[in-house]
MIGUMI-798144 format. One record per residue (C-alpha): residue in one letter; x negated, y, z negated. Coordinates in pm, whole numbers, plus 50000, padded with zeros to 5 digits. Layout:
AXYZ...
***
This chain:
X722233463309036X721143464109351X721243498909575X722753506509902X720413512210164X719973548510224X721553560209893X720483588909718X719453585209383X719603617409132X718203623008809X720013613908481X721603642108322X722483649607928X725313650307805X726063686607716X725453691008089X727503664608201X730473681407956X729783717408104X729833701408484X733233682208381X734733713408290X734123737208562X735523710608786X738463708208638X739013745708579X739243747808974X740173711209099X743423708508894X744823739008956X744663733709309X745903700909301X749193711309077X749213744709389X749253711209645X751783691609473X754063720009500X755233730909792X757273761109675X754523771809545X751673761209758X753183780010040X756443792610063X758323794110376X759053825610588X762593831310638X763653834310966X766603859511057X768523841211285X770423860111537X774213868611462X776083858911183X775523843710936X778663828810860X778413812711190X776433779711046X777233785310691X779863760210539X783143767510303X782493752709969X785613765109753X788983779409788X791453789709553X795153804509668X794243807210039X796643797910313X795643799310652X792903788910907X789263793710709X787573783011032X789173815311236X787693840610967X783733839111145X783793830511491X783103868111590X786983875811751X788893901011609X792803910811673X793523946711778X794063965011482X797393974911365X798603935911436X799683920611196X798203883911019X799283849711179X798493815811066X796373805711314X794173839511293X792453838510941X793693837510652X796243851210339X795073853009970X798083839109816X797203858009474X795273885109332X792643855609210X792143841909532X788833835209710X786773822409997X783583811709947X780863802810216X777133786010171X774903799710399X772593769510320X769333790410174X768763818710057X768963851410278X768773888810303X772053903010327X771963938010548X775163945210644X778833933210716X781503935510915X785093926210861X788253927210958X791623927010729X794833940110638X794443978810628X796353983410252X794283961410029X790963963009972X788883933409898X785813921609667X782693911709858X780653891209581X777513869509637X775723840209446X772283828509435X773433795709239X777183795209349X778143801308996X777263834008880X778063859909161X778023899909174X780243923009378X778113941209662X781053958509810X784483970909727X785863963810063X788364000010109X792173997410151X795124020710149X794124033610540X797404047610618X797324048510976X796984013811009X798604001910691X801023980110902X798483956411060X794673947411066X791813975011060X788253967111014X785943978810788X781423975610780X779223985410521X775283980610472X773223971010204X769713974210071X767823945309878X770453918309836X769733884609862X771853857109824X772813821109858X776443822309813X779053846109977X782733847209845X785383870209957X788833880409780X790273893709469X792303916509711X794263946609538X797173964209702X800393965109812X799943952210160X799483913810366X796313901410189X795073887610470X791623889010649X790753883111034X786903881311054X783403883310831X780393889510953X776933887110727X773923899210927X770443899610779X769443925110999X771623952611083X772063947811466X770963971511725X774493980211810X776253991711490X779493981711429X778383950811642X780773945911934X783133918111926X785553895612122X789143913712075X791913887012149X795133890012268X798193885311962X799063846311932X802693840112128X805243845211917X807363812511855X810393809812051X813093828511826X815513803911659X818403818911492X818663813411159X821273831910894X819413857410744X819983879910417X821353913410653X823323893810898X825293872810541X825673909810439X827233921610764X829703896710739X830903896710376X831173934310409X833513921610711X835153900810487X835903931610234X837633951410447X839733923510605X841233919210271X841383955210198X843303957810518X845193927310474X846593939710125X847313975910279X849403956310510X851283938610222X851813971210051X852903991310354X855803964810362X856473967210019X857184004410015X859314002910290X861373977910137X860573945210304X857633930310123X858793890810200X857963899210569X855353879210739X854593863510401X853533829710482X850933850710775X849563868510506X849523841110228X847353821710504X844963846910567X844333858810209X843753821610155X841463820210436X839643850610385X839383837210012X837533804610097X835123824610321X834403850710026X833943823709796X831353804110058X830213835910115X828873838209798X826773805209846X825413823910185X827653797310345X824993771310210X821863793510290X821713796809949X818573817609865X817743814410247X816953784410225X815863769109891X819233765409647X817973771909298X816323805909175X813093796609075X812063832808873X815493827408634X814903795208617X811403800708496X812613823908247X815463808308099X814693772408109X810623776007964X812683804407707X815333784407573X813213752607539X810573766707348X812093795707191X811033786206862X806873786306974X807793817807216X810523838107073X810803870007320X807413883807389X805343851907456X806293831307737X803433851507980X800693847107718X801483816007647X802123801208043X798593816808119X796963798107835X798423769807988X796943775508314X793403779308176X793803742108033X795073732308351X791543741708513X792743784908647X791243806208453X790043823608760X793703834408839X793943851808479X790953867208490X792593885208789X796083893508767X798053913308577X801063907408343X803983920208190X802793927607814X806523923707631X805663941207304X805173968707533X807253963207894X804353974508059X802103956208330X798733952008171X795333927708299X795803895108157X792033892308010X793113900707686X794413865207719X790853852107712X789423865507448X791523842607173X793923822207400X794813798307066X796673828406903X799443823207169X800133790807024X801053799406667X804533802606769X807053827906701X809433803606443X806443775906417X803263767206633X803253743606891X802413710306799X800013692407015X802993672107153X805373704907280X802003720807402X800993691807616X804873692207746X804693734107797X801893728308023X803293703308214X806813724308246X804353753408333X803053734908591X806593721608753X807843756708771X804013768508954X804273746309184X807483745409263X808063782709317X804383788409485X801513804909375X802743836109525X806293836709313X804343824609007X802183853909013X805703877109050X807503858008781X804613867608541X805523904408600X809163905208523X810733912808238X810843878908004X813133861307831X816043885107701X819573864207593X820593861707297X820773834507013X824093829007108X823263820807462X820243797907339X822293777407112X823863755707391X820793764507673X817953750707403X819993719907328X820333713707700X816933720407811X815443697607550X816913666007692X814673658507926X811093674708081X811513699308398X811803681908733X813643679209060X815953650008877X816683674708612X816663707208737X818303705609074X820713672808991X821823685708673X821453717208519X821663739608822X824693726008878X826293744108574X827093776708698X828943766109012X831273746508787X831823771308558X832683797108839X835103766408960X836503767708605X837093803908597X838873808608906X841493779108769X842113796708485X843003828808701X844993808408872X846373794608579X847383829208409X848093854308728X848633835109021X846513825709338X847123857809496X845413871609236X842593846609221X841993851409624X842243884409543X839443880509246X837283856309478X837413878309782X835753907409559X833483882509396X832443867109724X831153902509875X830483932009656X826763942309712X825223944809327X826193909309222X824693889809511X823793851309457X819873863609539X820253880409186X821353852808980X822413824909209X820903788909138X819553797708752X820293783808460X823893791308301X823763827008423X827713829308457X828643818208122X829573854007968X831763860108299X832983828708279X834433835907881X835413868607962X837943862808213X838643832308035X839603852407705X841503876707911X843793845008115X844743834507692X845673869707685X848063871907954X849253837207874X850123847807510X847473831207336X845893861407143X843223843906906X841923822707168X841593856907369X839973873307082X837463842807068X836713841207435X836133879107421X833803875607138X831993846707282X831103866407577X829723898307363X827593875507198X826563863507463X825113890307673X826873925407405X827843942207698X831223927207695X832103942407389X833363968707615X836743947907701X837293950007348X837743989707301X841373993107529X842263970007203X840753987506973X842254020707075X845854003607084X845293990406719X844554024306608X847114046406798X849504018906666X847734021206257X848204065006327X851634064706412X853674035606351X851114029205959X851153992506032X848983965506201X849883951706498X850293916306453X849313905406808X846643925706791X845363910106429X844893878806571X843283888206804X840213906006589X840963872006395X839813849606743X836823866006771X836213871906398X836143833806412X834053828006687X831603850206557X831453836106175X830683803606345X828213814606621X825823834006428X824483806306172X824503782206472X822543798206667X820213814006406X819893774306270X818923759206661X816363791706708X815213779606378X814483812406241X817093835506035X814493865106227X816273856306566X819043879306543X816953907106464X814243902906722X816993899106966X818363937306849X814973953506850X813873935107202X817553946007348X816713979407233X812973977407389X815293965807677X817603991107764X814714020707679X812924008107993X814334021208310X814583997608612X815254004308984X818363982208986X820013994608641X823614005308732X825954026808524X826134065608442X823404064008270X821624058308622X823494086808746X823014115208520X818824100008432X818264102708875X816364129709014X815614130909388X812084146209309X811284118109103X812684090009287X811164053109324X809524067509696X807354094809484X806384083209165X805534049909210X801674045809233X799974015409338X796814023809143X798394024608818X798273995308570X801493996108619X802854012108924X806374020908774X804784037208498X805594075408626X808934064408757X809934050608383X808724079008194X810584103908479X813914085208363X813224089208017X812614128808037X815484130308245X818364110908030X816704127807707X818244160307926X821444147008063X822324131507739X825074155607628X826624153807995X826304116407910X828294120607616X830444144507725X831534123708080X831644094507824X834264104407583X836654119807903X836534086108024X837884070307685X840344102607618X841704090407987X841524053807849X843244064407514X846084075007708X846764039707883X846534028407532X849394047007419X851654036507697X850794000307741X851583971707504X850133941407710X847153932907552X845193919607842X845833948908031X843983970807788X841133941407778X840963944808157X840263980508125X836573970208021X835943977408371X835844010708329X834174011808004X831203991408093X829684013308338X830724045108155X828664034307852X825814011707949X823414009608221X823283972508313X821613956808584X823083952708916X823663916208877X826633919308613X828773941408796X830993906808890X832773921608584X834763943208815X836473917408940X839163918508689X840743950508812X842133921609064X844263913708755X846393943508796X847613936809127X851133931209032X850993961908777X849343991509021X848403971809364X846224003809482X843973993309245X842793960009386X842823976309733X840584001809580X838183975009414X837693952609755X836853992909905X834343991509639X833073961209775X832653971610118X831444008610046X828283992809828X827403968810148X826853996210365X825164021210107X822823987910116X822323988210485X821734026410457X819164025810192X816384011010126X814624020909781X816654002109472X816714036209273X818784051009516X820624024209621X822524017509294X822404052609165X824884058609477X826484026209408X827104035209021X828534067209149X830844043909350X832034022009061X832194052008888X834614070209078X836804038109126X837144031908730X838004065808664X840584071108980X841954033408856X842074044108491X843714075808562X846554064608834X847794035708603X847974057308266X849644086308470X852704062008634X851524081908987X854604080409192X855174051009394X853164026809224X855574003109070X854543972308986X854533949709320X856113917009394X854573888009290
***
């Protein structure tokens, strides 16, 4: 082969040589090229600390629960602090598990921050070098009193943190959850806190008047005392002899003042200011009675947050707390995690893959109908508490169809108002309209049984609705259905076993001293012995358990051992102690805030109880006496009134029992007059408190006061008090 001119020729080598030569070539020429072929490696680039923050060019990647304007939150302006958050200035964490979470684009030392957000909650500051697993680096502080109205801003710095990945949330507290500004600096700037740009409040939206809760409170106390005056009027006349005087005048306003009362109750359409069912009852009594068989009475949280996992949230259980129902105390929900399947063994049978798949989607229809923010309350309340009775006929319904808009709002929540329609007929039936205005005007505008209780859920009125009905077949001489209305409505919700002891103590005076039965009375015990032979196995066959009687007694026991702020009765009286109250002992940092306040009760009914007792049998030795005197039955039944609050504590809600003291109108007419005074003196202890504890401990003492004064004036034939004209 021929040679190129001026090439240099070399020796031949051996091969051992060649081998050795081959080797130390590659020992250093690979290497290097692999060191080439990698960049990272080869030479990896400086990072440059850009001035500012670094938020400024970094981009939001996720979300969860935030409401608001993401793009306000870095652009280095801040509010004064002590405003409070607007739309259009950052942004609200809508739960506890709610987050914002920024790419900075690389990876970059993180030196110090500065933010800006509402002064009672504190915050997590967590950071990522992959986006997935992140790290708190800061427990943002809350609870800074003296700006616990508004914004305040907070800066911390850090030593060797490097991140990717910055996310924001998880707040804690009692306060807005909302958050102005972040700033992420990789050095810490020369001027420390750096300065920013402090603008001026966003204008306030022209103000557009719109009924509000106080102002439909304001007016149905109104309402109250133009009856109460109204029937003073009517009464004056009557005891000077002339009660036909001006009747048709005062027929038309009672009617008037009725119809208002009534509306009233509806806040004149506002409903629930302004949506028109109750989303938290609904929740709880629709998802209860549906799947009471896989839930029973302690798992309807456990189970809705398994749901939620499915459904792609876990972060939000991870994060928020629950009511734990074994226990009635507010517990962290990761003890959900750690075996979510368990939840769906069921209390009478699992769920089958069907129901589950049908729970979930419920689950979801009630979540995102309320709003993340309700959901999150509704998973703190107290659960699902009727009884069998109450499921028998709520289970069946519920089962017809899946939860939605079609169902919910066109058809089932749409039950109560017609019962309450219903009711007042049958008053009108058995006592007269007077009476019934008289009934409605009460109904309409007492203070504890407002439609924001109870209003738009799911057959909430049905015990009221049985219990006046029982008492109408009393007055209209129809004692077993009486007795069976009665007994329907103590199975339904207990408490109304207390219209049942002014009979009771009749029977028995009558047994003592005449050594016979009353045979009026008989059938009534008969009506409700009736209703309750056939009640029990029915509703113990649709719960599909014989176990759901007795986990009903033992979780209405766990029930009425755990103190709430709006429990009413003298219970609630004698258990109060002004040292103790909600404004001192509830603590924000507990697992459960009401924690001290429960236990406070406790210690102090386990004191009070003999002056419980003791106030408790007066009451009935007063009630004994009306007993002995009166033989119409339905006047003894309507003496529950009194009972009720002398020997349970109920919750506010259920005091629309009182209004059958309006019954009595043409026995003792003081009484009514007294009862719509009772209706106006509990609207303004509302405006003039503001803690529930206090608010319905004065309002029990209220009732209180009227049931005994009531009690006492008709069994003692008081002077003057003649039955009126009807």
């Amino acid at each position: 082969m021929p040679r190129h001119v001026g090439a240099i020729t070399k020796p031949r080598l051996g091969s051992a040589t060649c081998v050795a030569r081959l080797v130390v070539v590659f020992s250093w020429v690979l290497p290097l090229a692999l060191l080439a072929a990698t960049p990272a490696l080869a030479e990896k680039p400086t990072f440059v600390c850009p001035p500012g923050n670094l938020l400024a060019r970094a981009r939001v990647t996720d979300v969860l629960d935030v409401l608001g304007n993401t793009r306000a939150v870095a652009d280095d302006s801040v509010l004064a602090n002590g405003l409070a958050w607007t739309a259009s200035r950052g942004v609200r964490f809508r739960t506890p598990g709610g987050f914002l979470t920024c790419d900075l684009g690389a990876d970059a030392p993180i030196a110090a921050a500065y933010l800006q957000a509402s002064a009672g909650n504190s915050f997590s500051l967590q950071v990522s070098e992959n986006g997935k697993d992140y790290r708190e680096i800061w427990k943002v502080p809350g609870n800074l009193d003296s700006l616990s109205n508004g914004f305040a801003t907070r800066f911390e710095t850090f030593l060797d943190v490097r991140a990717r990945y910055v996310r924001i949330g998880e707040w804690t507290g009692p306060d807005s959850r909302s958050l102005s500004e972040l700033q992420l600096f990789c050095e810490i700037p020369a001027q420390w806190p750096p300065s920013t740009t402090t603008i001026a409040a966003p204008p306030k939206a022209p103000a557009v008047w719109r009924l509000g809760p106080r102002t439909a409170n304001r007016i149905k106390s109104g309402l109250a005392c133009l009856g109460l005056l109204l029937l003073v009027w009517g009464r004056t006349l009557r005891l000077r002899g002339t009660p036909q005087r001006f009747q048709k005048l005062r027929d038309g306003l009672l009617i008037a003042l009725a119809l208002l009362a009534y509306t009233g109750y509806y806040n004149w359409g506002a409903c629930h200011f302004y949506e028109r069912i109750h989303w938290h009852e609904f929740f709880h009594y629709y998802i209860g009675s549906k799947y009471f068989r896989e839930l029973g009475y302690t798992g309807i949280y456990e189970a809705a947050c398994v749901a939620e996992i499915e459904q792609g949230f876990r972060h939000r259980v991870e994060t928020r707390e629950i009511r734990d129902l074994r226990r009635n105390e507010l517990v962290p929900a990761t003890y959900v995690l750690q075996n979510p399947e368990q939840f769906k063994k069921g209390f009478a049978r699992p769920f089958t893959p069907e129901r589950w798949e049908a729970f979930k989607k419920d689950v979801a229809y009630f979540r995102d109908g309320a709003g993340v923010e309700s959901w999150e309350r509704m998973l703190k309340d107290h659960g699902y508490n009727p009884s069998p009775a109450w499921n028998l006929a709520a289970s069946i319904l519920a089962n017809l169809a899946p939860a939605s808009d079609r169902f919910i709002k066109g058809v089932l929540a749409w039950i109560d108002p017609v019962l309450l329609l219903l009711m007042f007929a049958l008053v009108i039936w058995a006592f007269g309209w007077r009476i019934a205005c008289i009934a409605v005007l009460f109904f309409g505008t007492n203070e504890p049984a407002l439609y924001f209780w109870t209003g738009g859920a799911y057959i909430r009125q049905d015990w009221l609705f049985w219990a006046v009905a029982g008492i109408c077949f009393l007055k209209r001489g129809h004692p077993f259905l009486g007795g069976a209305g009665l007994a329907i409505s103590t199975l339904l919700r207990v408490f109304p076993g207390g219209f049942f002891v002014g009979i009771a103590l009749r029977l028995v005076w009558v047994l003592i001293r005449e050594r016979r039965v009353d045979p009026m009375g008989a059938r009534i015990v008969a009506g409700a012995a009736l209703a309750t032979v056939l009640l029990l196995p029915a509703s113990s066959l649709v719960a599909g358990t014989a176990d759901a009687w007795p986990a009903f007694i033992q979780n209405a026991k766990k029930h009425s051992e755990t103190p709430l702020t709006n429990n009413m009765g003298l219970r609630t009286v004698v258990s109060f102690r002004w040292g103790s109250r909600m404004r001192y002992s509830y603590d924000a940092n507990l697992a459960d805030p009401f924690h001290n306040f429960k236990e406070a009760r406790r210690e102090a009914f386990r004191f009070a109880f003999p002056i419980f007792l003791a106030i408790l049998a007066a009451y009935l030795a007063i009630l004994f006496r009306v007993a002995r005197r009166e033989r119409a039955w339905w006047v003894l039944a309507v003496f529950g009134f009194g009972v009720i609050p002398f020997s349970t504590e109920l919750t506010c809600y259920y005091y629309s029992f009182l209004l059958v003291a309006a019954f009595l109108w043409e026995r003792r007419d003081a009484i009514p007059i007294g009862l719509l005074a009772v209706a106006a003196i509990t609207q303004v202890i509302s405006f003039e408190t503001y803690y529930y504890d206090v608010r319905f401990m004065v309002e029990s003492l209220a009732v209180l006061l009227f049931a005994l004064w009531a009690t006492w004036i008709y069994g003692s034939g008081v002077r003057g008090e003649e039955p009126a004209a009807s």
